[in-house]
PDB file of N, H, CA, C and O in Angstrom:
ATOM      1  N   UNK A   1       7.682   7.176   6.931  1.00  0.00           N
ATOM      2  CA  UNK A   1       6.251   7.000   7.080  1.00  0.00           C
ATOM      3  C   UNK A   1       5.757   7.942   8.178  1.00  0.00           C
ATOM      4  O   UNK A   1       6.480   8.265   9.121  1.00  0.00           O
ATOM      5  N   UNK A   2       4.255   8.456   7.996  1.00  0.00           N
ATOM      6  H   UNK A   2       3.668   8.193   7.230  1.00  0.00           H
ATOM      7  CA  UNK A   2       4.244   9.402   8.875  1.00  0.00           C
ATOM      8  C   UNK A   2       3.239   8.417   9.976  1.00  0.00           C
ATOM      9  O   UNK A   2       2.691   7.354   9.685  1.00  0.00           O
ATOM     10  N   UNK A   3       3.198   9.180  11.382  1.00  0.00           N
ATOM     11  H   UNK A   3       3.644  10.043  11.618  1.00  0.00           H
ATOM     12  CA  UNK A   3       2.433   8.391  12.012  1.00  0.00           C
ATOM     13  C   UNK A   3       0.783   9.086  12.077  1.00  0.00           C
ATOM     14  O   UNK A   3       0.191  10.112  11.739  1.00  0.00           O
ATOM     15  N   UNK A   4       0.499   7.655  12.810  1.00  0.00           N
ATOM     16  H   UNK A   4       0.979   6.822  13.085  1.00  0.00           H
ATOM     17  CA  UNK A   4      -1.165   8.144  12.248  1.00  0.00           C
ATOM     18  C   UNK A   4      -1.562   8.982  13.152  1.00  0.00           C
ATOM     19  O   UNK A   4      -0.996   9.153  14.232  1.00  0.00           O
ATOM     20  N   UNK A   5      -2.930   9.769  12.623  1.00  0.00           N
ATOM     21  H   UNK A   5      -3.390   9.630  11.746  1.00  0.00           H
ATOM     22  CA  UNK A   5      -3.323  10.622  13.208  1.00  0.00           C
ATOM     23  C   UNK A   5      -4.698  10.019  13.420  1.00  0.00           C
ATOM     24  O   UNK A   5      -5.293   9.234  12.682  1.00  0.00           O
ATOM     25  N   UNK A   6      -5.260  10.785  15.107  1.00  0.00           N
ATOM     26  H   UNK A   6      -4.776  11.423  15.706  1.00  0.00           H
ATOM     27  CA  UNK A   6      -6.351  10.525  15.413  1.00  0.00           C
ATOM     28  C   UNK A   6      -7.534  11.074  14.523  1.00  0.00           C
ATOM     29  O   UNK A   6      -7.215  11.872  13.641  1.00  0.00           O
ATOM     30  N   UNK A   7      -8.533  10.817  14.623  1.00  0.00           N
ATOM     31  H   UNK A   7      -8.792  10.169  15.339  1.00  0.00           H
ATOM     32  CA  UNK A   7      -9.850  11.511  14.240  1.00  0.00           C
ATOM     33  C   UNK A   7      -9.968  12.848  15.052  1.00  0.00           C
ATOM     34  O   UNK A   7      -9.942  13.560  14.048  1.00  0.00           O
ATOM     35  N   UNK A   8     -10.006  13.167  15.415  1.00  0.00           N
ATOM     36  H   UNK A   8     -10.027  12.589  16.231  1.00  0.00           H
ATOM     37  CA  UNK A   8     -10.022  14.432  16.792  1.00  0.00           C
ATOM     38  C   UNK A   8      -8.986  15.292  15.571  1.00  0.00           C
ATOM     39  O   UNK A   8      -9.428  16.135  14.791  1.00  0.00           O
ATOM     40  N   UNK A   9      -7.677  14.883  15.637  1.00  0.00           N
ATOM     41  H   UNK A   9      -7.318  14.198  16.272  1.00  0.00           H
ATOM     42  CA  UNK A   9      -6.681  15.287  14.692  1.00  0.00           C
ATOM     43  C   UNK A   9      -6.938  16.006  13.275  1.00  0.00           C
ATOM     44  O   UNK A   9      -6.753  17.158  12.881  1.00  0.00           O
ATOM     45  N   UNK A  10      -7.485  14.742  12.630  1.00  0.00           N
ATOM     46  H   UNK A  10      -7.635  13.807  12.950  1.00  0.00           H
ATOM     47  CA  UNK A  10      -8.063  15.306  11.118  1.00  0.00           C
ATOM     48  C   UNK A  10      -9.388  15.992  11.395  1.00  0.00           C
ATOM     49  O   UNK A  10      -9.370  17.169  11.036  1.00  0.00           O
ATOM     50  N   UNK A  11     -10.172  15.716  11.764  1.00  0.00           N
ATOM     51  H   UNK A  11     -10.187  14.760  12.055  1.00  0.00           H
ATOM     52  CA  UNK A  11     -11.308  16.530  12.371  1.00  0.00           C
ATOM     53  C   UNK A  11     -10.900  18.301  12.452  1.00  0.00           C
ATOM     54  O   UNK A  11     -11.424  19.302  11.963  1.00  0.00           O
ATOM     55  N   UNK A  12      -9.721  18.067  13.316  1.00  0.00           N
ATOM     56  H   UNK A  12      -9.296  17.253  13.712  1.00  0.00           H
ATOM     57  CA  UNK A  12      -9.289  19.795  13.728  1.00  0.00           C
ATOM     58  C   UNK A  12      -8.704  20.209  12.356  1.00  0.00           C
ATOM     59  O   UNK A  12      -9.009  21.368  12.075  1.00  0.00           O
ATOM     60  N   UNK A  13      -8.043  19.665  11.541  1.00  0.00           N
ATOM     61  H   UNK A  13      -7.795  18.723  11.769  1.00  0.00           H
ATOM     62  CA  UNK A  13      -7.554  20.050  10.116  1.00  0.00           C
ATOM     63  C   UNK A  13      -8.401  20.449   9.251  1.00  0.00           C
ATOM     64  O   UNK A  13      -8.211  21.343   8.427  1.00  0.00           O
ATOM     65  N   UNK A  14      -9.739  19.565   9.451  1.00  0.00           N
ATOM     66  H   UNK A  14      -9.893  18.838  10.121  1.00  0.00           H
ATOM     67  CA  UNK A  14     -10.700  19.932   8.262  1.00  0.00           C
ATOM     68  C   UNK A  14     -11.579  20.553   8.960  1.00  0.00           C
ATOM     69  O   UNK A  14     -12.764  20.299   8.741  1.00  0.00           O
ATOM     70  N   UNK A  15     -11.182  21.620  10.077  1.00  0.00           N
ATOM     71  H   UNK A  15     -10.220  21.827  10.255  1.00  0.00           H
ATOM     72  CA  UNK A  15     -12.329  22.148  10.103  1.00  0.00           C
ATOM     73  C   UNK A  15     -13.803  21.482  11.035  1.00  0.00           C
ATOM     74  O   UNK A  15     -14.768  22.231  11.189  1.00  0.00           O
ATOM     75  N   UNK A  16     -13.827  20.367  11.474  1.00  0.00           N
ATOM     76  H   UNK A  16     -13.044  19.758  11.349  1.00  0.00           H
ATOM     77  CA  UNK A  16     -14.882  19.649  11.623  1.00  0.00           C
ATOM     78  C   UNK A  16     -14.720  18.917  12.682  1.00  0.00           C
ATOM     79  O   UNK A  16     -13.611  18.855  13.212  1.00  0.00           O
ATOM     80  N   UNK A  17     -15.839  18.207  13.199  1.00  0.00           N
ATOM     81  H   UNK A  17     -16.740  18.257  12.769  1.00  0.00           H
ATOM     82  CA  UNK A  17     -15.505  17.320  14.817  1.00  0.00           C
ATOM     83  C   UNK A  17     -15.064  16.093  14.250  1.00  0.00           C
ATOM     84  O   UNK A  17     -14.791  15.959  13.058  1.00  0.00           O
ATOM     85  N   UNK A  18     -14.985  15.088  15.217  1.00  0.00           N
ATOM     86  H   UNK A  18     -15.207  15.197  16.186  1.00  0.00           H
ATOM     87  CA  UNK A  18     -14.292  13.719  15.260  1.00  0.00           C
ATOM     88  C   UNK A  18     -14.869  12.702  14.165  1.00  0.00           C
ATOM     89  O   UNK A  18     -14.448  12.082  13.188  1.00  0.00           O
ATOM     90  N   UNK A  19     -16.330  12.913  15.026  1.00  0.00           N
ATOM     91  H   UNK A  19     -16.672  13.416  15.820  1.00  0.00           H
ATOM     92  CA  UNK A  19     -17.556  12.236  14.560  1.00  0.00           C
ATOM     93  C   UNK A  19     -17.953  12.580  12.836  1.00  0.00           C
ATOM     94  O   UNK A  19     -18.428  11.813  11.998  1.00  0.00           O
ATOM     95  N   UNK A  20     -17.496  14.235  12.687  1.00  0.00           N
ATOM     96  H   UNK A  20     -17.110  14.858  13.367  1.00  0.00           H
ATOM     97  CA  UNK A  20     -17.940  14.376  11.161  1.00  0.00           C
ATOM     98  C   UNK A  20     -16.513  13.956  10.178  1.00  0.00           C
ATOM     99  O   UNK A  20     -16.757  13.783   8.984  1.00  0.00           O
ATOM    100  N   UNK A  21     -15.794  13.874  10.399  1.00  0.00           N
ATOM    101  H   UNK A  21     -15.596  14.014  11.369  1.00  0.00           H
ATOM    102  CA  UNK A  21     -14.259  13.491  10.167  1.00  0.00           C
ATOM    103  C   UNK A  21     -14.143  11.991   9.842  1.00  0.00           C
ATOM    104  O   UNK A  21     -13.889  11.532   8.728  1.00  0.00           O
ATOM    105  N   UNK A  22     -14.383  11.236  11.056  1.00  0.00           N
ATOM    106  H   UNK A  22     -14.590  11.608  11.960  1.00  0.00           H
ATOM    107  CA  UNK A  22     -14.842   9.638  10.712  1.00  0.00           C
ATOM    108  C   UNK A  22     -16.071   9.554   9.137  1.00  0.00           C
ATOM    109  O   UNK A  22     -15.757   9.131   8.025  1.00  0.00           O
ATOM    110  N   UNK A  23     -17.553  10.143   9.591  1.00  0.00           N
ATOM    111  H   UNK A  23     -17.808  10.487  10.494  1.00  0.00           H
ATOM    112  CA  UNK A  23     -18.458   9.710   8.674  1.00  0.00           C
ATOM    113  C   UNK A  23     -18.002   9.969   7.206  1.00  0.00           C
ATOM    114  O   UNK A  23     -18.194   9.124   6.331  1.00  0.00           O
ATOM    115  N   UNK A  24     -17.197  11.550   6.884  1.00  0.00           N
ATOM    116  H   UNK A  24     -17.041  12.236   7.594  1.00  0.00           H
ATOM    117  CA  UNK A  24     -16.734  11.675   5.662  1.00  0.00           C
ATOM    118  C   UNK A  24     -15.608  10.323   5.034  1.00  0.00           C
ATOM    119  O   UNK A  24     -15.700  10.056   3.835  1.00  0.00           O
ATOM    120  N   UNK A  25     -14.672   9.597   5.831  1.00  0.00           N
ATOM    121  H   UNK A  25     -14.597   9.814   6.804  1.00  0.00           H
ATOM    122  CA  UNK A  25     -14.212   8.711   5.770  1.00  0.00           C
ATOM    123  C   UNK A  25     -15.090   7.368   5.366  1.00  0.00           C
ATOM    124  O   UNK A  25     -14.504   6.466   4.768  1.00  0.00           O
ATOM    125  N   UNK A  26     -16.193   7.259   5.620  1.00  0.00           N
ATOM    126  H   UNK A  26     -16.669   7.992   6.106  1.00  0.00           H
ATOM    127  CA  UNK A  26     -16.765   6.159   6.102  1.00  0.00           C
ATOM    128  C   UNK A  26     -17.824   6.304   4.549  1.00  0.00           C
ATOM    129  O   UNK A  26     -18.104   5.331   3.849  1.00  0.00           O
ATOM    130  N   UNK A  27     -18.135   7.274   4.360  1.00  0.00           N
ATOM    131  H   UNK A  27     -17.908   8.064   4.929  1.00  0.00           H
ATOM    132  CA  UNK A  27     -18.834   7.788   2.847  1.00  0.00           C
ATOM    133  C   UNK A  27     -17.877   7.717   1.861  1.00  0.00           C
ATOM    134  O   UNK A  27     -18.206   7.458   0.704  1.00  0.00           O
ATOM    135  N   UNK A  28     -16.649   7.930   2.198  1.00  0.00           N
ATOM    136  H   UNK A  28     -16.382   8.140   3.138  1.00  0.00           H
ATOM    137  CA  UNK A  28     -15.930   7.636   1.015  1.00  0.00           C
ATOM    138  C   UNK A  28     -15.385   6.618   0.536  1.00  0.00           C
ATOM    139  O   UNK A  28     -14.891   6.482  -0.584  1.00  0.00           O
ATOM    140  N   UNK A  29     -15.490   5.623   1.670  1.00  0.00           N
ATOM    141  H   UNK A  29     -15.891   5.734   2.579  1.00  0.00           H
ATOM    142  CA  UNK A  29     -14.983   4.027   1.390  1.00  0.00           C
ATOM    143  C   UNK A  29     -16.546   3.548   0.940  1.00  0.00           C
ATOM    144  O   UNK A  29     -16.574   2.907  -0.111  1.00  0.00           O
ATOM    145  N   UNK A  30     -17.576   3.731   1.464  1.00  0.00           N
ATOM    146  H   UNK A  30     -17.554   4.252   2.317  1.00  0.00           H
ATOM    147  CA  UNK A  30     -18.678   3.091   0.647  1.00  0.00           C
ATOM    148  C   UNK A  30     -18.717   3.391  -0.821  1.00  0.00           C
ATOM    149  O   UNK A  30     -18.789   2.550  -1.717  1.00  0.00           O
ATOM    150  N   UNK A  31     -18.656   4.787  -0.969  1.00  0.00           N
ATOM    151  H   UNK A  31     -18.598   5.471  -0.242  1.00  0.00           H
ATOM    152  CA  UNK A  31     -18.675   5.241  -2.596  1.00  0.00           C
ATOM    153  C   UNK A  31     -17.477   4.472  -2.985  1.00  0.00           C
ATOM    154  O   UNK A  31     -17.718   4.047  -4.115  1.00  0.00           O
ATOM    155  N   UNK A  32     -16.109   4.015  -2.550  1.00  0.00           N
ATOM    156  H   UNK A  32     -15.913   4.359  -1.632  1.00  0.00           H
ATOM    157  CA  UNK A  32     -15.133   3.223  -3.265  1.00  0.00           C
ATOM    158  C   UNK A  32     -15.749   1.779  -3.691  1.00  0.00           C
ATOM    159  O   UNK A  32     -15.615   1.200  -4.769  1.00  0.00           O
ATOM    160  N   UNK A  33     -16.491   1.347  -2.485  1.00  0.00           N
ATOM    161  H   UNK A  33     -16.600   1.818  -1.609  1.00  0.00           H
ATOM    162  CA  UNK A  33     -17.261  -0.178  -2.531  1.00  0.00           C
ATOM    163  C   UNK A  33     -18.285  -0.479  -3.641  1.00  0.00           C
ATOM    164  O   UNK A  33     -18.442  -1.663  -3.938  1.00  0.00           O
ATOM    165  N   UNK A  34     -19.169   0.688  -4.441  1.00  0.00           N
ATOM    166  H   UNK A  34     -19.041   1.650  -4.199  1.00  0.00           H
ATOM    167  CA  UNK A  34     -19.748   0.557  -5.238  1.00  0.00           C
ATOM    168  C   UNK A  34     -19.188   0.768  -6.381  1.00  0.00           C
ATOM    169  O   UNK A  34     -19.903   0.485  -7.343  1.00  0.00           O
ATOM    170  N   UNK A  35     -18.367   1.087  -6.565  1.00  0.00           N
ATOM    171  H   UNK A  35     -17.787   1.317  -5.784  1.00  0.00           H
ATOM    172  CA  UNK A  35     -17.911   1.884  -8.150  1.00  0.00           C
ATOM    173  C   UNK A  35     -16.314   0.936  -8.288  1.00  0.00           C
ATOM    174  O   UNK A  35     -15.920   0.742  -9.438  1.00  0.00           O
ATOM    175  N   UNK A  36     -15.573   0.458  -7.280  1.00  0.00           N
ATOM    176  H   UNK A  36     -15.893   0.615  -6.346  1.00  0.00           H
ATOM    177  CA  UNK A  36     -14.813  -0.295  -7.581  1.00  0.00           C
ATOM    178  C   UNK A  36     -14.705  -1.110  -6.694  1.00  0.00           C
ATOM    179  O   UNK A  36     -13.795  -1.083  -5.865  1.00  0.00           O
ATOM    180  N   UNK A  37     -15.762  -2.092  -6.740  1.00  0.00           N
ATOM    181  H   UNK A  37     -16.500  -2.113  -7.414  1.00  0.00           H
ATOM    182  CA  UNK A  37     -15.998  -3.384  -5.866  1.00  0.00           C
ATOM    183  C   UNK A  37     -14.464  -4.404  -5.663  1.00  0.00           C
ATOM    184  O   UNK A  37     -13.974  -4.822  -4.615  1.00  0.00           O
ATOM    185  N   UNK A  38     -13.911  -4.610  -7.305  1.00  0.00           N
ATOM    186  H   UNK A  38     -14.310  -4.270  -8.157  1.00  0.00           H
ATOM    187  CA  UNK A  38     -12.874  -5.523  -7.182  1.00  0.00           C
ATOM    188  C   UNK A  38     -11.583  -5.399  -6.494  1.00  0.00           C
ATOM    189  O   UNK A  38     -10.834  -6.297  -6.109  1.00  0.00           O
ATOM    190  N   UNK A  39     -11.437  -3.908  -6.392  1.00  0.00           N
ATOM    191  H   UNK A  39     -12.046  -3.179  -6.704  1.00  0.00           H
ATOM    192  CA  UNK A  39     -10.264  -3.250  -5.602  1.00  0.00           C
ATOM    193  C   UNK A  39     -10.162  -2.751  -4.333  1.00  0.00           C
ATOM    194  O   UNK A  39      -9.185  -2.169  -3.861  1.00  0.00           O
ATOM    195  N   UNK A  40     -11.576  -3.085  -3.603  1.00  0.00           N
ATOM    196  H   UNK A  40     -12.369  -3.558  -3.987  1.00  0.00           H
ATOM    197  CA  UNK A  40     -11.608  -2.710  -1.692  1.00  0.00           C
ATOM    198  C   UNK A  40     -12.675  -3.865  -1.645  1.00  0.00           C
ATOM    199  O   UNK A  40     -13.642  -4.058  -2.382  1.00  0.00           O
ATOM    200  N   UNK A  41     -12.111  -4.740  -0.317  1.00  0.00           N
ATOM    201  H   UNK A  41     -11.325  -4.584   0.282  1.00  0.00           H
ATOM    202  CA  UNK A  41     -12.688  -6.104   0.381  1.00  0.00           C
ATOM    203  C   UNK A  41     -13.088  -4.993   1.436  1.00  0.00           C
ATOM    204  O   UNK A  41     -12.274  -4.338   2.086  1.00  0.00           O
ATOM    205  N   UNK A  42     -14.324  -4.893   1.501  1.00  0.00           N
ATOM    206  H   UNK A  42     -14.986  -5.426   0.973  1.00  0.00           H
ATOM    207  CA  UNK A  42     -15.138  -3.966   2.804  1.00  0.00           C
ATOM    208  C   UNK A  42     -15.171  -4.945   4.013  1.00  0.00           C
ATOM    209  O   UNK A  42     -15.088  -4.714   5.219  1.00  0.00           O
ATOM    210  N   UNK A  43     -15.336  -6.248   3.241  1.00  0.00           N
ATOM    211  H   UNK A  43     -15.403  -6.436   2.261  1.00  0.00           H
ATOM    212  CA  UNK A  43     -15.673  -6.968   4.585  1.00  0.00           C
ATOM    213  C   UNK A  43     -14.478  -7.530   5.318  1.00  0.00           C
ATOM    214  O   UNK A  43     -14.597  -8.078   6.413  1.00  0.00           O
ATOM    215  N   UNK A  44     -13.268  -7.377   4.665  1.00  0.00           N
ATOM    216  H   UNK A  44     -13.171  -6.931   3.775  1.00  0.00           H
ATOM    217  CA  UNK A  44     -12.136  -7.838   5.422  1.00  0.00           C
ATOM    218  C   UNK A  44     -11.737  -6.598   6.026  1.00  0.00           C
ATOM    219  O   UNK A  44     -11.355  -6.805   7.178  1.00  0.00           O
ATOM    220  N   UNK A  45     -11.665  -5.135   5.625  1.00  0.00           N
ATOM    221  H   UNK A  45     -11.975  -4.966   4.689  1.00  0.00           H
ATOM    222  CA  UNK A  45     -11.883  -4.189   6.127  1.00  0.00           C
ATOM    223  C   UNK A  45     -12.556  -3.499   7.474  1.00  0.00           C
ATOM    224  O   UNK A  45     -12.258  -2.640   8.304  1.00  0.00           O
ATOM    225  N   UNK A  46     -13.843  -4.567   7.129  1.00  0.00           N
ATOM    226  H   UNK A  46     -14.085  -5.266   6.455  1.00  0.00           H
ATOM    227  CA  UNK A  46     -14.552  -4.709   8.841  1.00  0.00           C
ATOM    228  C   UNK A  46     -14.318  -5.543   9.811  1.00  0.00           C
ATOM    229  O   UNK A  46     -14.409  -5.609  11.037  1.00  0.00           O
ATOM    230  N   UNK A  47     -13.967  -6.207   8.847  1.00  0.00           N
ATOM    231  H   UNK A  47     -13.893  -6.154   7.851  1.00  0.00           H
ATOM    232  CA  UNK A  47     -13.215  -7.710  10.443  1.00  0.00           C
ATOM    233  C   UNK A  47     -11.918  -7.136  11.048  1.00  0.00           C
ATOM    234  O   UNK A  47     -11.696  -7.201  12.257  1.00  0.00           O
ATOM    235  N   UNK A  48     -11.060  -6.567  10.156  1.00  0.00           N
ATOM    236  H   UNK A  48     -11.240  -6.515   9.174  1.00  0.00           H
ATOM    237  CA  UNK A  48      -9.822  -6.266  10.712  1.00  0.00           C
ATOM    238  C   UNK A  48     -10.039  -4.816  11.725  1.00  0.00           C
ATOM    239  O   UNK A  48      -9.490  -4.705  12.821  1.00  0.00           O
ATOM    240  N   UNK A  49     -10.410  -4.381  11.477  1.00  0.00           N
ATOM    241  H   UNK A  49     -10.856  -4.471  10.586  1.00  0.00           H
ATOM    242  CA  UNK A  49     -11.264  -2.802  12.015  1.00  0.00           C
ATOM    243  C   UNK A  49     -10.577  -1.907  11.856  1.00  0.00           C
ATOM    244  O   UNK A  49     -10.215  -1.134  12.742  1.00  0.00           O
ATOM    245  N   UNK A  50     -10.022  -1.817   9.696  1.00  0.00           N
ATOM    246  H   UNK A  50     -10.316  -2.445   8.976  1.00  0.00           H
ATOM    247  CA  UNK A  50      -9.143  -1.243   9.532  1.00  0.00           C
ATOM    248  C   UNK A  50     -10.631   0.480   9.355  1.00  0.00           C
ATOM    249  O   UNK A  50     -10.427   1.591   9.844  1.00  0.00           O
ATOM    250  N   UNK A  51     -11.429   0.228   8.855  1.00  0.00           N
ATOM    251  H   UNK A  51     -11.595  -0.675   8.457  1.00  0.00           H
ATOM    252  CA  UNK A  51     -12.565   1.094   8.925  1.00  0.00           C
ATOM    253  C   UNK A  51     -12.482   2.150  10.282  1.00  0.00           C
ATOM    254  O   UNK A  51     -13.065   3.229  10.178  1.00  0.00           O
ATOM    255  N   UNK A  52     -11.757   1.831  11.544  1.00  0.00           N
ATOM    256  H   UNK A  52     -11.283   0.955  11.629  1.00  0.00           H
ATOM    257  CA  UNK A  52     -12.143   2.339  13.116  1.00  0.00           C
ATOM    258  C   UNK A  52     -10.977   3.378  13.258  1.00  0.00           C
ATOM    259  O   UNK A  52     -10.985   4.296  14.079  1.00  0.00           O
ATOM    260  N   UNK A  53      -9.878   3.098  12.274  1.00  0.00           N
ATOM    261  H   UNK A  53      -9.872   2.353  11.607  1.00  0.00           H
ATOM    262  CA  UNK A  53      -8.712   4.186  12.117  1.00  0.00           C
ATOM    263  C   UNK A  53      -8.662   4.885  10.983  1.00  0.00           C
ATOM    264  O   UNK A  53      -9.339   4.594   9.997  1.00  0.00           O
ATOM    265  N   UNK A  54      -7.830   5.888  11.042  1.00  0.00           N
ATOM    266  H   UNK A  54      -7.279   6.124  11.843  1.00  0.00           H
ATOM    267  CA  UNK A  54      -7.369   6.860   9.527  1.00  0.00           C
ATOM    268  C   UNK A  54      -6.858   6.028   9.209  1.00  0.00           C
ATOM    269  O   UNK A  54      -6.384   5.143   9.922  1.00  0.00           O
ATOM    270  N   UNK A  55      -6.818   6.151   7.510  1.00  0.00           N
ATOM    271  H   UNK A  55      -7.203   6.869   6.931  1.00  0.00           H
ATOM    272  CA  UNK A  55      -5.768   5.709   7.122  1.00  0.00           C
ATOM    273  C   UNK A  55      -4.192   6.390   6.669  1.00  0.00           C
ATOM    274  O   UNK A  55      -4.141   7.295   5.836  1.00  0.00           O
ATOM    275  N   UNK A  56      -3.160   5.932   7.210  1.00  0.00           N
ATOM    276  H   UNK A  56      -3.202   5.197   7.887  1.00  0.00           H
ATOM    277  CA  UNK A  56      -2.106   5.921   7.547  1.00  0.00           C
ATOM    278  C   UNK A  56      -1.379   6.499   6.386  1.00  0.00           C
ATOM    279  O   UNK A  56      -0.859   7.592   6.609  1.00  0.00           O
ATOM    280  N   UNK A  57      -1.264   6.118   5.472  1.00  0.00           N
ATOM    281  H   UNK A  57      -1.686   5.230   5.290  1.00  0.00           H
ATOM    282  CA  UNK A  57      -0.808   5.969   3.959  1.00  0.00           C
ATOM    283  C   UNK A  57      -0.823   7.007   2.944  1.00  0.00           C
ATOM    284  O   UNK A  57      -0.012   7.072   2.020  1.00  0.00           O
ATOM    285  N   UNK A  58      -1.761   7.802   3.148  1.00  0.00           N
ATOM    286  H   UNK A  58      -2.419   7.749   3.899  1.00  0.00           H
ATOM    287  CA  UNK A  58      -2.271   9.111   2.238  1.00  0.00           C
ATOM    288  C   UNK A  58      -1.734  10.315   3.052  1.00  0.00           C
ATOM    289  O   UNK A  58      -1.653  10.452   4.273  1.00  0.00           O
ATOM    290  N   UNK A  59      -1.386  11.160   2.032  1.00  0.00           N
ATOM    291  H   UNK A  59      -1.452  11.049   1.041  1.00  0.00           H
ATOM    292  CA  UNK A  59      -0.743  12.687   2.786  1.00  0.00           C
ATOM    293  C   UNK A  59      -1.927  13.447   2.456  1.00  0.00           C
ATOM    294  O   UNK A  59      -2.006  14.635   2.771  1.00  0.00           O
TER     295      UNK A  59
END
């Protein structure tokens, strides 16, 4: 498993700051929330504050 990387991190990969790095993240879990509601709990997502990190899991 690889370890996670900061926002600052992927930010510098794509080219982009922290802040634009997070929001592209944050646009792409909403577009997941509308189009496949039954397969992402947003709101357990926000309680846990899995939303506040990368996710870990994807290469």
């Amino acid at each position: 498993m690889r370890p996670a990387q900061t926002w600052a991190q992927i930010g510098d990969a794509l080219g982009i700051t922290k802040p634009a790095a997070h929001d592209v993240h944050r646009r792409r879990i909403e577009e997941q929330e509308k189009h496949l509601p039954d397969l992402h709990d947003a709101a357990a997502a926000h309680r846990t504050g899995r939303l506040k990190a990368p996710c870990t899991g994807m290469a």
